[in-house]
DSSP file (Angstrom, degrees, kcal/mol; ACC not computed):
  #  RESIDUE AA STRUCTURE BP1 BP2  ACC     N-H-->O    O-->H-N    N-H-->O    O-->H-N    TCO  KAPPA ALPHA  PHI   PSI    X-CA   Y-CA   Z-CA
    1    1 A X              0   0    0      0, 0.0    21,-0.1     0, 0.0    25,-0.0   0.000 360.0 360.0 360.0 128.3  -33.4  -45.2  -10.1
    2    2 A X        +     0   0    0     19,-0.2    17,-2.7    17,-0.2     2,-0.2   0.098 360.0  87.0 -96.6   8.2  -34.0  -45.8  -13.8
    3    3 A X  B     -A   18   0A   0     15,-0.3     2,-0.5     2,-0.0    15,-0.2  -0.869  55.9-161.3-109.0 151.6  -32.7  -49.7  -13.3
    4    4 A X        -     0   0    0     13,-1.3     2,-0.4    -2,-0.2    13,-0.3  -0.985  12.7-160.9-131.6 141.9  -34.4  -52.8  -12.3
    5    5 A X        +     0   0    0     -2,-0.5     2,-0.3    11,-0.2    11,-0.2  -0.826  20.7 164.9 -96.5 136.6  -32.2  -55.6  -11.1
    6    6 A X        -     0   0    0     -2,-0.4     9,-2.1     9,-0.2     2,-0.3  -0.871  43.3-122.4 179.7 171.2  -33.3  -59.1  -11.0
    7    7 A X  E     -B   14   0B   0     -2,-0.3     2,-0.9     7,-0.2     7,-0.2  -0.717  25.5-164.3-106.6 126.8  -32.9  -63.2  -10.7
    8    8 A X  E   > -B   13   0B   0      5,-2.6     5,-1.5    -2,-0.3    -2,-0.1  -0.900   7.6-176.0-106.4 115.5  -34.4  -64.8  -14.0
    9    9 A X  T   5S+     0   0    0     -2,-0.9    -1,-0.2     1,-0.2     5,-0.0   0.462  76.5  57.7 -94.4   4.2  -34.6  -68.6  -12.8
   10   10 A X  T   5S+     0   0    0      1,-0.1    -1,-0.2     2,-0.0    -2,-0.1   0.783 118.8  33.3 -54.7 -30.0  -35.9  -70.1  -16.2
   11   11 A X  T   5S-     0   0    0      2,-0.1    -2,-0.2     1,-0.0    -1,-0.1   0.355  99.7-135.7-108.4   8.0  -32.8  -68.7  -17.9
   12   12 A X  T   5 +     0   0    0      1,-0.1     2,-0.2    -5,-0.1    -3,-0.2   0.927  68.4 102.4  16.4  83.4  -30.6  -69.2  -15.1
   13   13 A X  E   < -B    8   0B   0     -5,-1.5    -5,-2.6    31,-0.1     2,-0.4  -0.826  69.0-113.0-152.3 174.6  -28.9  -65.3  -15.5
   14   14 A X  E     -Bc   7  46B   0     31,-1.1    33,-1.7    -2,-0.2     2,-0.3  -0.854  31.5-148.0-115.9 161.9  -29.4  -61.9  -13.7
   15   15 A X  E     - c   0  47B   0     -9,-2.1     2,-0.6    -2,-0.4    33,-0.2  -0.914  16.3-163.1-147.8 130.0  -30.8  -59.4  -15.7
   16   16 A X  E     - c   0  48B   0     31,-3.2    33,-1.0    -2,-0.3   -11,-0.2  -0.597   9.8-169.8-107.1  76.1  -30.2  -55.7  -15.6
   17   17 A X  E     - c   0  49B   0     -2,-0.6   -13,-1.3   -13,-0.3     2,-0.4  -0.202  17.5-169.4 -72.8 123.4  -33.3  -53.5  -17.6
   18   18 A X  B     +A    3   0A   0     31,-3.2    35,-0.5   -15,-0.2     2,-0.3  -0.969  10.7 174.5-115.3 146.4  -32.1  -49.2  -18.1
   19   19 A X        -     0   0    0    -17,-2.7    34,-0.2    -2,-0.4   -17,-0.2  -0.999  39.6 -14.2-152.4 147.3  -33.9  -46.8  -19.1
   20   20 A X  S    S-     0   0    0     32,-1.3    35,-0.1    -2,-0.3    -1,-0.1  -0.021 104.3 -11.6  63.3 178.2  -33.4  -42.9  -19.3
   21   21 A X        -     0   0    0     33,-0.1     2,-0.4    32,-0.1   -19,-0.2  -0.238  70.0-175.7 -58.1 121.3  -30.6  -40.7  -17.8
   22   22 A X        -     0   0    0     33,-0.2    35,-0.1   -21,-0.1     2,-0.1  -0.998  12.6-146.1-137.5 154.0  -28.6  -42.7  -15.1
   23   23 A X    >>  -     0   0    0     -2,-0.4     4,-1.8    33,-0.1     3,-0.5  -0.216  33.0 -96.2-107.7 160.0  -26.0  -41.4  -13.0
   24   24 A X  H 3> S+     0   0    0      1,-0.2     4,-1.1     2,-0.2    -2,-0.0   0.617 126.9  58.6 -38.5 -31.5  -22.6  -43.3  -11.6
   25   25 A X  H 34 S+     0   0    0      2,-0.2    -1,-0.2     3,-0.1     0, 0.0   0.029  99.8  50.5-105.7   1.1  -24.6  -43.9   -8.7
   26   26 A X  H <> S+     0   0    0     -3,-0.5     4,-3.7     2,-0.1     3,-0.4   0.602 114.2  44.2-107.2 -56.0  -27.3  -45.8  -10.5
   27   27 A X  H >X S+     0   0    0     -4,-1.8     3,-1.7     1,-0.2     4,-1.6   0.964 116.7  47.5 -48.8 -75.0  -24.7  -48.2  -12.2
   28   28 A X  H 3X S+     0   0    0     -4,-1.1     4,-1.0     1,-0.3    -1,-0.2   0.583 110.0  48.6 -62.9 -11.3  -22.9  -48.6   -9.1
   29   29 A X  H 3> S+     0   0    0     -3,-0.4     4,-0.7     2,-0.2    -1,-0.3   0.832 114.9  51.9-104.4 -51.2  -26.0  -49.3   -7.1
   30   30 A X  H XX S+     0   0    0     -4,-3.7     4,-3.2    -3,-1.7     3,-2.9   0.991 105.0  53.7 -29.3 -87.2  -26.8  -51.9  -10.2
   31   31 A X  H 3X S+     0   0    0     -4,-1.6     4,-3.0     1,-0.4     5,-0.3   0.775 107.7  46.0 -44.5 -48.5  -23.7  -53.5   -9.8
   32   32 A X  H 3X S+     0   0    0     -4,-1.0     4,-1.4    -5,-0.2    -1,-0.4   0.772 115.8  49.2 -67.8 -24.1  -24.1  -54.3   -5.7
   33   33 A X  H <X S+     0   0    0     -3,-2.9     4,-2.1    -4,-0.7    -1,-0.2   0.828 113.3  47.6 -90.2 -39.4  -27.8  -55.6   -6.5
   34   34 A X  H  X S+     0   0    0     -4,-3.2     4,-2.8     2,-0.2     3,-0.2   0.991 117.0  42.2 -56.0 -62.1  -26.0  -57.8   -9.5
   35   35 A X  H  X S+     0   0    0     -4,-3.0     4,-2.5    -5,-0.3     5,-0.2   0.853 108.9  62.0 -59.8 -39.9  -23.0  -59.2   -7.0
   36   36 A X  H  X S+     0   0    0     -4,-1.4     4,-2.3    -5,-0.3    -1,-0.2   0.980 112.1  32.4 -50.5 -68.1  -25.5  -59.8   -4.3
   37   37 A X  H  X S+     0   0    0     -4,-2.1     4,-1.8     2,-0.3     6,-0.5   0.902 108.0  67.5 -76.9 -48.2  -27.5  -62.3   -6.2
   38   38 A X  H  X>S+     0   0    0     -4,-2.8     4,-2.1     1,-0.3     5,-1.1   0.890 116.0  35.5 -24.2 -78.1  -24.3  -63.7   -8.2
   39   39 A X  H  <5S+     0   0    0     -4,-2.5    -2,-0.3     2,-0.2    -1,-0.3   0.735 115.4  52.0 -65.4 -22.3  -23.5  -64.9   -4.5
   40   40 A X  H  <5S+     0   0    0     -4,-2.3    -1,-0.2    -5,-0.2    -2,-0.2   0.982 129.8  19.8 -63.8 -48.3  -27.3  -65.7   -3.2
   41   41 A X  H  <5S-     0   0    0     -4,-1.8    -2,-0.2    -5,-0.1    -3,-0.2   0.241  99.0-118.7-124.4  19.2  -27.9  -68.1   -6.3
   42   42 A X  T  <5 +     0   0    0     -4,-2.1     2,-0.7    -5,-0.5    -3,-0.2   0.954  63.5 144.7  77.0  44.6  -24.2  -69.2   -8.0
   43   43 A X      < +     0   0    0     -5,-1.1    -1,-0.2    -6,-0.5    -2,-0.1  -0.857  31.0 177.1-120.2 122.2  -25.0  -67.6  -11.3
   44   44 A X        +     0   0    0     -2,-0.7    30,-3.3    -3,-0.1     2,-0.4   0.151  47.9  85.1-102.8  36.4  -22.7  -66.1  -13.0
   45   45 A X  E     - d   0  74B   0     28,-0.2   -31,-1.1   -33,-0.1     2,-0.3  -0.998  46.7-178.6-140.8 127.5  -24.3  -64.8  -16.5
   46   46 A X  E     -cd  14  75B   0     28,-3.6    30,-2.7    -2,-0.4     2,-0.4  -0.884  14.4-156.1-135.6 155.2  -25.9  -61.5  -16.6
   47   47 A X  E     -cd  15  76B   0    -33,-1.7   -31,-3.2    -2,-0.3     2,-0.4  -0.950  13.1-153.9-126.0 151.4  -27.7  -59.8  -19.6
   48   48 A X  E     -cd  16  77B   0     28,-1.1    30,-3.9    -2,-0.4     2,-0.6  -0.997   1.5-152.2-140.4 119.9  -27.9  -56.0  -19.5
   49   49 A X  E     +cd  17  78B   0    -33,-1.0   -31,-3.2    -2,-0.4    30,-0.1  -0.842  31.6 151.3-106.7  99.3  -30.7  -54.3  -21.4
   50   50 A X        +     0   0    0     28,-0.9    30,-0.4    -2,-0.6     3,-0.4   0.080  37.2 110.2 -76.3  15.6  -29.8  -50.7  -22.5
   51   51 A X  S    S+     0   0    0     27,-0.3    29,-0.5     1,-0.3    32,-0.1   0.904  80.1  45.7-105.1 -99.5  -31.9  -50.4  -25.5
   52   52 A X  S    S+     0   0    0      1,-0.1   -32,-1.3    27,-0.1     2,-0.7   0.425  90.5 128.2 -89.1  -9.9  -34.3  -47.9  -24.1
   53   53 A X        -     0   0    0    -35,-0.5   -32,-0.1    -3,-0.4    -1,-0.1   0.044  34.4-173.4 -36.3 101.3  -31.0  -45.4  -22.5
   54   54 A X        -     0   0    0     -2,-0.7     2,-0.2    29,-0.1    -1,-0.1   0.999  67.6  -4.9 -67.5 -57.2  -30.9  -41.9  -23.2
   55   55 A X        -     0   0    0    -35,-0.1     2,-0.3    28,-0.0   -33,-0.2  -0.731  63.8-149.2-137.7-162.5  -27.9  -41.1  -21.8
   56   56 A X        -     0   0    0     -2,-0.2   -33,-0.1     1,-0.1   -32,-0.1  -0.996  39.9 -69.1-151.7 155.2  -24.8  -42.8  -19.5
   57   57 A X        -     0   0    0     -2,-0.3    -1,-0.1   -34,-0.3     2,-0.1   0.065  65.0 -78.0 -36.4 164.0  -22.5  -41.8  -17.1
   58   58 A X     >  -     0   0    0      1,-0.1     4,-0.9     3,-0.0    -1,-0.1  -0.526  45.1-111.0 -82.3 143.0  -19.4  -39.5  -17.9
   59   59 A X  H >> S+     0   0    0      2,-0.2     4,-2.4     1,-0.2     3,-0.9   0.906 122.2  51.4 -31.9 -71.4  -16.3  -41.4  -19.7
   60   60 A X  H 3> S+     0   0    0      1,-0.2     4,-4.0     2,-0.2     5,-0.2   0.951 108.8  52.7 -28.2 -51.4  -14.1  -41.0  -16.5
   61   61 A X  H 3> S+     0   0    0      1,-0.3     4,-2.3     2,-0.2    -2,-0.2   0.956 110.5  47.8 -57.1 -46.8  -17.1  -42.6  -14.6
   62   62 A X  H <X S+     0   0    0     -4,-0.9     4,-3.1    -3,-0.9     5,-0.3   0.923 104.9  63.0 -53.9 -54.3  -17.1  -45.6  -17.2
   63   63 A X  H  X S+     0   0    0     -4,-2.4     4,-0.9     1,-0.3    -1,-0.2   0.794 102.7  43.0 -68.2 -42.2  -13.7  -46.0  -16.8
   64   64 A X  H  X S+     0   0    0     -4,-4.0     4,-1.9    -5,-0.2    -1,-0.3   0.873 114.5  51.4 -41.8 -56.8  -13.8  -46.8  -13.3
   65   65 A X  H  X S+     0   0    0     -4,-2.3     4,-1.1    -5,-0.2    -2,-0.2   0.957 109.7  44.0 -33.0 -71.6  -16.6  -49.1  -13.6
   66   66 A X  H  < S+     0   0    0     -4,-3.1    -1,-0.2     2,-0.2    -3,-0.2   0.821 115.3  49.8 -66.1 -22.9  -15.5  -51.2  -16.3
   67   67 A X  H  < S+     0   0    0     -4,-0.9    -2,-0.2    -5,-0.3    -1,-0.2   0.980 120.7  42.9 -71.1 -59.9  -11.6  -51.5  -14.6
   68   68 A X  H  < S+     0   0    0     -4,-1.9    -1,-0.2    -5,-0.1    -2,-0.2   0.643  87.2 124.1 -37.1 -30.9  -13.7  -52.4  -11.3
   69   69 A X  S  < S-     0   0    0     -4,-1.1     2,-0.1     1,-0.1    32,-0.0   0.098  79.0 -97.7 -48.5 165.9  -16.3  -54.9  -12.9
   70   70 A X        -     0   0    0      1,-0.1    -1,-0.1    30,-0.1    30,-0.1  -0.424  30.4-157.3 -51.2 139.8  -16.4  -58.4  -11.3
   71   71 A X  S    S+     0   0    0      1,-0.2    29,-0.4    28,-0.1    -1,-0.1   0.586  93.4  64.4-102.7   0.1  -14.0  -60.7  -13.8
   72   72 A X  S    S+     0   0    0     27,-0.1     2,-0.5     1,-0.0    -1,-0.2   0.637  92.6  63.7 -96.1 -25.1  -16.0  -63.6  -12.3
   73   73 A X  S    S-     0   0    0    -28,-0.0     2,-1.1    -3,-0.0   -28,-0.2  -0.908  75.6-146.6-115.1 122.0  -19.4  -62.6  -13.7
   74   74 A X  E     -d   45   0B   0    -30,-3.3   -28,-3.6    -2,-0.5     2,-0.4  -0.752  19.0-167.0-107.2 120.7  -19.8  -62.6  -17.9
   75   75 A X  E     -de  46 101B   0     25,-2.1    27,-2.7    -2,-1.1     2,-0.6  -0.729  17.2-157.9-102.3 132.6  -22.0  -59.9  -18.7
   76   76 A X  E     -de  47 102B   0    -30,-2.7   -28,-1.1    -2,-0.4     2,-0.5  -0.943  18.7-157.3-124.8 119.6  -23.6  -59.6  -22.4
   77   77 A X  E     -de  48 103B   0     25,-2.3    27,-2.2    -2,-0.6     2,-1.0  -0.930   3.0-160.7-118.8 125.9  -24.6  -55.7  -22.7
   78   78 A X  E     -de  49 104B   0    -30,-3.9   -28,-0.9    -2,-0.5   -27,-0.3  -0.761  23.1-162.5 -97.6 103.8  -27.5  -55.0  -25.4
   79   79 A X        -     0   0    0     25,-3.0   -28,-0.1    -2,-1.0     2,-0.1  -0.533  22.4-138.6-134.6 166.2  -27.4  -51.5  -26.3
   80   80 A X     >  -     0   0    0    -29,-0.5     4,-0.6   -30,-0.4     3,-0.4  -0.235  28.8-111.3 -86.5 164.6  -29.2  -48.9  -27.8
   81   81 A X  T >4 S+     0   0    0      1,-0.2     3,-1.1     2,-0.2     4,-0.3   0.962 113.5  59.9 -58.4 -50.6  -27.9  -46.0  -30.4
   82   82 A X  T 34 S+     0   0    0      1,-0.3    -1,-0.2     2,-0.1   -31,-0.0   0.601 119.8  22.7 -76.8  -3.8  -28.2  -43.3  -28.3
   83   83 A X  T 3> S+     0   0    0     -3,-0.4     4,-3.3   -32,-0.1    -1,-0.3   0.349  94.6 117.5-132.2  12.3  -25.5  -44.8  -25.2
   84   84 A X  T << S+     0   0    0     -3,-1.1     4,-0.4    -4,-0.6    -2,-0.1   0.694  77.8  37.0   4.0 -68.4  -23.4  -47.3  -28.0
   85   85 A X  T  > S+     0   0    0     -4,-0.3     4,-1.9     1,-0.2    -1,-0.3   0.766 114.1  52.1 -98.0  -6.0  -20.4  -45.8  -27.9
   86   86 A X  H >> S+     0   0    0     -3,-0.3     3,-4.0     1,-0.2     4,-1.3   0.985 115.9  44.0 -59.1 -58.5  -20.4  -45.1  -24.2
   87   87 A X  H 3X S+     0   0    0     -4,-3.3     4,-0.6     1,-0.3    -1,-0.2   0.814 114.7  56.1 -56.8 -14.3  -21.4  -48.9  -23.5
   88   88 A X  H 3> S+     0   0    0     -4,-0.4     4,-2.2     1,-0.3     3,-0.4   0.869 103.3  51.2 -74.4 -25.8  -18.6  -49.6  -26.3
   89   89 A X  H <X S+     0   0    0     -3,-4.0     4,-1.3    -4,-1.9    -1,-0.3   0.545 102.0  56.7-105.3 -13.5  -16.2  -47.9  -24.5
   90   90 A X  H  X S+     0   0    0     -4,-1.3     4,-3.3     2,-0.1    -1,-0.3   0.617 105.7  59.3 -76.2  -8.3  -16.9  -49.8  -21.1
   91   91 A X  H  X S+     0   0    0     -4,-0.6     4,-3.9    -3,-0.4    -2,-0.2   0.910 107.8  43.7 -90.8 -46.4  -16.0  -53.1  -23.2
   92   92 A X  H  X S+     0   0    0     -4,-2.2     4,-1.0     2,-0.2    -1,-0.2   0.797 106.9  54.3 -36.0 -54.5  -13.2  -52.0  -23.8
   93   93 A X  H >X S+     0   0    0     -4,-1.3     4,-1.6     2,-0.1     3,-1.1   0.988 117.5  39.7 -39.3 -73.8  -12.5  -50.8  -20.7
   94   94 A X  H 3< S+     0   0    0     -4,-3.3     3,-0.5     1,-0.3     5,-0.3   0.833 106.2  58.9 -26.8 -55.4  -13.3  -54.4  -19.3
   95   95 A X  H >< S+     0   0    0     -4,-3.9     3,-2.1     1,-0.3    -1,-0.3   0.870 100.6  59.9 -71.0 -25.3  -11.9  -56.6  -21.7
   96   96 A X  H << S+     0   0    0     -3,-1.1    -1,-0.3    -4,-1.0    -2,-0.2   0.868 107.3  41.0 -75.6 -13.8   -8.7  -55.2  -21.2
   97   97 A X  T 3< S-     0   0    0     -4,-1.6    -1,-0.3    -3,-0.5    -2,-0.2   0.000 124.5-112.1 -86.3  43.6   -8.5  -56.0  -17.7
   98   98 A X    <   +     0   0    0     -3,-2.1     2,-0.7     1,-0.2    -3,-0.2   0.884  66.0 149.3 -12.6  96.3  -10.0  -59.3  -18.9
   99   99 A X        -     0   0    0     -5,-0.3     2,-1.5    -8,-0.2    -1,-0.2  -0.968  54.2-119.8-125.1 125.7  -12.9  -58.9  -17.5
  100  100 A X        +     0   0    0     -2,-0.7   -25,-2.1   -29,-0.4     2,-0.2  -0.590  59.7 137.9 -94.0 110.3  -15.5  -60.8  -19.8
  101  101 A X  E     +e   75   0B   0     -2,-1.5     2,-0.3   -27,-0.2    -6,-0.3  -0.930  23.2 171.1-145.4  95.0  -17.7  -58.1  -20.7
  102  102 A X  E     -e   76   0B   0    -27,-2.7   -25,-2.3    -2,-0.2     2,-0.5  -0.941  20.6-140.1-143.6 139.3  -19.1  -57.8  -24.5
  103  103 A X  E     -e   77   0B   0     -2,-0.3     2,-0.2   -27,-0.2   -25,-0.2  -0.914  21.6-174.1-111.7 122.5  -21.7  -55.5  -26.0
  104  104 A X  E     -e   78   0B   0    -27,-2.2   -25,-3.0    -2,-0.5     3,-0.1  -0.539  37.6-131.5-112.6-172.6  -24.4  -56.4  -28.7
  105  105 A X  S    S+     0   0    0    -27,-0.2     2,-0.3     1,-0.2   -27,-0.1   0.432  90.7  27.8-109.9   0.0  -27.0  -55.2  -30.9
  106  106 A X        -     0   0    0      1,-0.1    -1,-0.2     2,-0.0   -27,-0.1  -0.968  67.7-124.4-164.4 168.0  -29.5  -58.0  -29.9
  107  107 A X  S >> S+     0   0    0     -2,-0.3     4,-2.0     2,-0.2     3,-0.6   0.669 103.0  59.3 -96.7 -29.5  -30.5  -60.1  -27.3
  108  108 A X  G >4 S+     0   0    0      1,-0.2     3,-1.8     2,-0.2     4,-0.4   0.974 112.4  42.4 -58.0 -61.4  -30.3  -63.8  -29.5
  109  109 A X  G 34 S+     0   0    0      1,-0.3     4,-0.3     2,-0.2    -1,-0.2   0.513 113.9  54.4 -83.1   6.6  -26.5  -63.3  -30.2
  110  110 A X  G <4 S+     0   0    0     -3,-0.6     4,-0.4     2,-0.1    -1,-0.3   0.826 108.9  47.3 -94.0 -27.8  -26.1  -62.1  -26.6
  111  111 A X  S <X S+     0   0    0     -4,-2.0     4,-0.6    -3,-1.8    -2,-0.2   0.458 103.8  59.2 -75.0  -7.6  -27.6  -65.1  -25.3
  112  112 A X  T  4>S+     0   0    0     -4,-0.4     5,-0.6     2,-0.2     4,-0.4   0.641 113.6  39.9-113.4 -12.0  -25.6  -67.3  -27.4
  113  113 A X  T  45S+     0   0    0     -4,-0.3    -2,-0.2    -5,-0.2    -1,-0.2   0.450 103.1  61.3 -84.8  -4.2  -22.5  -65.8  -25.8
  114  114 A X  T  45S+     0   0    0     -4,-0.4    -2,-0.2     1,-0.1    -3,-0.1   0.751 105.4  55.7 -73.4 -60.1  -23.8  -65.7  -22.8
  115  115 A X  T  <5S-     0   0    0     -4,-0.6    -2,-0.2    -5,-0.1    -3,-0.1   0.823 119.1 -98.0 -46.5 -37.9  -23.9  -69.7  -23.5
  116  116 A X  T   5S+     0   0    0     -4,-0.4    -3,-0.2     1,-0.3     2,-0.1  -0.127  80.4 134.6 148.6 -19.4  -20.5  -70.2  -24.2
  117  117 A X      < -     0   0    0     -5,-0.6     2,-0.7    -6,-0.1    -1,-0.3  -0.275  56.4-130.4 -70.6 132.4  -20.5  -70.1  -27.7
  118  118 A X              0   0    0     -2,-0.1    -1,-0.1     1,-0.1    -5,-0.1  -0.721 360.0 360.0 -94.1 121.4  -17.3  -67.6  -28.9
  119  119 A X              0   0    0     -2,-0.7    -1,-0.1   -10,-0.1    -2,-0.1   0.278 360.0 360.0-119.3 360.0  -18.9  -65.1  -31.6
């Protein structure tokens, strides 16, 4: 699986690194590792590093995802050119089911929504 899941407890976040071709089944796999630790350790701010993706699940598959996402968990996605508009197009998804879900181009201004701060 071309994801690493994991609890960062300076920053008090999860944090989700991708890399390379990942499947529906990689996300989705992601997502139970993310919700699992939401509930072990009460956190509910997760940073998603896509930078180094090559490619992303098919649109349908996104579309599912993002309607599904947890609305409880605000996720800051930092993405790369090469899966952009796919990740753009899960934010979309999300936010209309208000699901707080937002994609940047860097990790300061993701962290500073991740904080609170409305950008």
């Amino acid at each position: 699986m071309p994801e690493e899941v994991s609890y960062d407890a300076g920053e008090g976040l999860i944090r989700v690194k991708s890399w390379g071709s990942v499947t529906i089944d990689d996300w989705n796999a992601s997502r139970d590792a993310v919700i699992e630790l939401y509930r072990r350790h009460g956190v509910d701010r997760l940073l998603v590093d896509v930078t180094m993706q090559v490619s992303a699940p098919s649109t349908l598959d996104i579309f599912d995802f993002g309607a599904e996402w947890p609305a409880s968990i605000r996720t800051a996605v930092v993405a790369g050119e090469a899966t952009r508009e796919d990740q753009e197009f899960l934010e979309n998804v999300a936010m209309n089911r208000a699901r707080p879900l937002r994609v940047f181009d860097d990790f300061e201004t993701a962290m500073l929504w991740l904080d609170g701060e409305e950008l």
